[in-house]
GUDO-613099 format. One line per 8 residues: for each residue x, y, z of N, C-alpha, C, O. Coordinates in pm, whole numbers, plus 50000, padded with zeros to 5 digits. Example, Ala and Ser with C-alpha at 12.3 -4.5 7.8 and 13.67 -1.06 7.14 Angstrom:
BEGIN
51319/49431/50780/51230/49550/50780/51320/49670/50780/51424/49668/50846 ~ 51285/49775/50708/51367/49894/50714/51290/50003/50787/51341/50114/50804
//
This chain:
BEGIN
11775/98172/56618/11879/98085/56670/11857/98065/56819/11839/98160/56897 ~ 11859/97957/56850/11837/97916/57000/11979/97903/57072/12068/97826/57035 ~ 11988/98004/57200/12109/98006/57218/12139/97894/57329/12037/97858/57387 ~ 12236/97842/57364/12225/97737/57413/12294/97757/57595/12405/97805/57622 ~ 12191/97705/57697/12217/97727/57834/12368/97737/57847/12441/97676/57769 ~ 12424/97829/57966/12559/97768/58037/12544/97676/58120/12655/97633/58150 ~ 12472/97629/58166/12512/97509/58221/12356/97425/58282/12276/97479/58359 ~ 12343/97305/58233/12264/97190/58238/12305/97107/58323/12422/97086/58353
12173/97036/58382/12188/96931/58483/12200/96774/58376/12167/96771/58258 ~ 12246/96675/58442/12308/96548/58385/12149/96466/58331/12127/96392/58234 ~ 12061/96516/58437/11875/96485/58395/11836/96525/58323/11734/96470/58282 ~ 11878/96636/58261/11821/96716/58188/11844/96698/58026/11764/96722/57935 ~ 12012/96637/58017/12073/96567/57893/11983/96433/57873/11946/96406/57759 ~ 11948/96348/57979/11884/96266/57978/11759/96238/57907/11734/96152/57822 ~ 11674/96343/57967/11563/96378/57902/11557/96435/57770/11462/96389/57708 ~ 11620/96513/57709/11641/96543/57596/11665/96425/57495/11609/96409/57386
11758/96347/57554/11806/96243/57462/11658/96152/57490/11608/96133/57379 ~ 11581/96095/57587/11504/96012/57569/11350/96054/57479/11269/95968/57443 ~ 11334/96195/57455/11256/96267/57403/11275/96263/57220/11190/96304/57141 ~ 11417/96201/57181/11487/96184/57080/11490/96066/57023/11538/96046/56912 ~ 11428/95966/57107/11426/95802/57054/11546/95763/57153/11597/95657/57118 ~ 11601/95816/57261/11690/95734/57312/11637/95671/57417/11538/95713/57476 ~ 11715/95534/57455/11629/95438/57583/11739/95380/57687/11854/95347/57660 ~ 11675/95377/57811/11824/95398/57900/11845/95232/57942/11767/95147/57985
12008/95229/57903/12027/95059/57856/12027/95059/58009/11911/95035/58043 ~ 12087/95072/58091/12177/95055/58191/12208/95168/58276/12216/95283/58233 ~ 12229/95130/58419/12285/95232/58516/12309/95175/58657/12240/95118/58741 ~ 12464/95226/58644/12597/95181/58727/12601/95320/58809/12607/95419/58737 ~ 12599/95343/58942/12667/95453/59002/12599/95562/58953/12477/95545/58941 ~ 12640/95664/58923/12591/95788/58896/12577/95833/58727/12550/95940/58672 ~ 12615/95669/58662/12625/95670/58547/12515/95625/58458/12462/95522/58499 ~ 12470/95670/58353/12379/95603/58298/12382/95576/58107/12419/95664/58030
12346/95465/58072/12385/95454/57907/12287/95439/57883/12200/95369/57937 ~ 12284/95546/57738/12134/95534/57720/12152/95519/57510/12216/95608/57454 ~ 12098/95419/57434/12115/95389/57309/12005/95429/57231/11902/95449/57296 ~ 11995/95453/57073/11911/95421/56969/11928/95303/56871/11887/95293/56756 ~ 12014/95197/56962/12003/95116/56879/12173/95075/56744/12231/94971/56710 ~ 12191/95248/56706/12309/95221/56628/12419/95324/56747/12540/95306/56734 ~ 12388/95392/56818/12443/95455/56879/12441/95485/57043/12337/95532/57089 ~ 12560/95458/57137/12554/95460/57256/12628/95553/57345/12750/95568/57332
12564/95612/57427/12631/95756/57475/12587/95703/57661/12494/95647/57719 ~ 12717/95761/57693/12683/95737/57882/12730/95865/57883/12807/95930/57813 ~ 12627/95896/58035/12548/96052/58067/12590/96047/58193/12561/95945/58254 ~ 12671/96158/58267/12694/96135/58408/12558/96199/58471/12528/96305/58418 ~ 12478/96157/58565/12367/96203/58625/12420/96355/58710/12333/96397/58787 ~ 12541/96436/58705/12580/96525/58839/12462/96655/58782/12404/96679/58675 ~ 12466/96715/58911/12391/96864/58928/12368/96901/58811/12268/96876/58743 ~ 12527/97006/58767/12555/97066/58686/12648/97048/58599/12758/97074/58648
12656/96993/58419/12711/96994/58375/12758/97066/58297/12667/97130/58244 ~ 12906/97110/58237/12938/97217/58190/12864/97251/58016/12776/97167/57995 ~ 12879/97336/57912/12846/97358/57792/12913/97283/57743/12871/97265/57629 ~ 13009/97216/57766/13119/97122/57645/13067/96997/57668/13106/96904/57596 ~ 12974/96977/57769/12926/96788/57778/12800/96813/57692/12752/96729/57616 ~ 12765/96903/57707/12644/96940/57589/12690/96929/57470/12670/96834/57395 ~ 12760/97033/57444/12806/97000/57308/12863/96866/57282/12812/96816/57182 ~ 12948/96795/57335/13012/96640/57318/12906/96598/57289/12910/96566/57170
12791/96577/57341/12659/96477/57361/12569/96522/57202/12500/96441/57139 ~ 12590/96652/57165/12492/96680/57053/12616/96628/56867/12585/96583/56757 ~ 12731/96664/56920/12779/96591/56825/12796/96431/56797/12801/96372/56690 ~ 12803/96387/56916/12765/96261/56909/12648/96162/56789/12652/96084/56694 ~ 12546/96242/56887/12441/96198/56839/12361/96242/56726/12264/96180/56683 ~ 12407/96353/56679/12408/96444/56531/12264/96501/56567/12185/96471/56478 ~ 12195/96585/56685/12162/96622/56717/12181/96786/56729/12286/96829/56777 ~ 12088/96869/56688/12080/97010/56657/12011/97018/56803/11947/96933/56865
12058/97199/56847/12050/97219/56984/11851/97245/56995/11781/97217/57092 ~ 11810/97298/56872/11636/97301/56829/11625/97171/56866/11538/97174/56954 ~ 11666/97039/56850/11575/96905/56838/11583/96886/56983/11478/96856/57040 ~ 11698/96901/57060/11742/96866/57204/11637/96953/57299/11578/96910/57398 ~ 11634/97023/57269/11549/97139/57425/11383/97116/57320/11278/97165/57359
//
């Protein structure tokens, strides 16, 4: 079982998701949307984000914490 960081940078969700088939539509401010097409998720770019934007972001996208890292 892969245990999952306390706390991730907003680049780092990024990369995970673009490593996943995701592609970055757009970016406003510190914000960025990034799609596969049937599904669209915006990623705040900050430092450090907490374990619950991780988790929000992996249920989202029906993403297991193995496929993400």
């Amino acid at each position: 079982m892969v245990k999952l960081p306390r706390k991730l940078s907003g680049l780092k969700i990024i990369k995970g998701l673009i490593r996943n088939g995701y592609v970055i539509k757009g970016k406003r401010g510190s914000h960025a949307t990034l799609s596969n097409g049937k599904i669209h998720i915006t990623v705040v770019m900050k430092k450090e984000e907490s374990i619950g934007v991780l988790k929000q972001v992996l249920r989202i996208t029906g993403l297991s914490i193995k496929e993400f890292l």
